[in-house]
C-alpha positions in Angstrom: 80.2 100.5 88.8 78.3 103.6 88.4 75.3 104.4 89.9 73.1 104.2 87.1 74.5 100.7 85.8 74.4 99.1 89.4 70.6 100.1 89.6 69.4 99.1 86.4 71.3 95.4 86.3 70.5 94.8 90.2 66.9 96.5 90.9 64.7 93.3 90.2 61.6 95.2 88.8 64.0 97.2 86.5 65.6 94.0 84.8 62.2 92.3 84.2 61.4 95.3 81.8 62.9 95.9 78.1 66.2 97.3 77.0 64.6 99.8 74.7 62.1 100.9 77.9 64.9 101.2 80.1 66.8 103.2 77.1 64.0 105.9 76.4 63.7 106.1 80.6 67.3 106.2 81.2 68.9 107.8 78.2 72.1 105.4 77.8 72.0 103.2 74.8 70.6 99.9 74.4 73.7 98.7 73.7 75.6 100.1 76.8 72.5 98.6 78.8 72.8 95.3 77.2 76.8 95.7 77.7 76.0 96.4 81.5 73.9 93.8 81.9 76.1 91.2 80.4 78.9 92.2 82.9 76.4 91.9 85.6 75.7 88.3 84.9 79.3 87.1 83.9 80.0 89.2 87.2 77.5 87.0 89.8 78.3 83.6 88.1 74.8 83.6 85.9 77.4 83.9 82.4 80.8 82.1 81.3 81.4 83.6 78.3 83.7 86.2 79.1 85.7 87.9 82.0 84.2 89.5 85.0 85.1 92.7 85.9 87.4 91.4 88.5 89.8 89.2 86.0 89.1 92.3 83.6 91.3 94.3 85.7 93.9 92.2 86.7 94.5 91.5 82.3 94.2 95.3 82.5 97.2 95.5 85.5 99.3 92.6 84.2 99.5 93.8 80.7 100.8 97.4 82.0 103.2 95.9 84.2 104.4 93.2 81.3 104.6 96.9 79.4 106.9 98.2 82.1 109.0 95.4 82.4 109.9 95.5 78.4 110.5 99.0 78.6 112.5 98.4 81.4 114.4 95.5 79.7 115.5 97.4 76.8 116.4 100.7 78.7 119.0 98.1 81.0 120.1 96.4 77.6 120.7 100.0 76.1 122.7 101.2 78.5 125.0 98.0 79.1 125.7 98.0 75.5 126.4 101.6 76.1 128.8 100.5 78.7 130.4 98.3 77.0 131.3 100.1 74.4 132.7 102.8 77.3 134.8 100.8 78.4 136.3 98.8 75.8 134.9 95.6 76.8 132.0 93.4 74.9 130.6 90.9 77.4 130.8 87.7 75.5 127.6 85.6 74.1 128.9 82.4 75.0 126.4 79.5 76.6 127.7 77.3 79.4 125.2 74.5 78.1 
């Protein structure tokens, strides 16, 4: 968290004052300040609604490694097919069920 955002959602006498006060003061948005905020509370338990930054990140670093994986998964079947075809012989697609 930057040091802007982790003053203005955890300095007590700076969240009892307005988001458009804190805006003109600060400069960021209301928005971003109300976005900030919002983490901070889903963050300490206060919120429900939504992920905290914690379970944002691992989404973030499970969906990139579910990315590598297909990636990888179709380089492997590329290149068996490729093999395959090398060599003459096409594994066969039968199902021992």
């Amino acid at each position: 968290m930057t040091g802007l955002r982790l003053f203005l959602t955890e300095t007590p006498d700076v969240r009892a004052r307005s988001l458009k006060e804190l805006a003109r003061e600060f400069e960021p948005s209301v928005e971003s300040i109300r976005q900030w905020v919002r983490q901070a509370q889903l963050d300490i338990g206060e919120r429900s609604d939504g992920l905290t930054s914690s379970e944002r990140e691992e989404l973030t670093r499970l969906r990139r490694e579910n990315r590598v994986l297909r990636e990888e998964r179709e380089i492997l079947s590329k290149a068996a097919a490729w093999f395959a075809t090398e060599t003459g012989s096409v594994p066969s697609r039968r199902s021992n069920s």
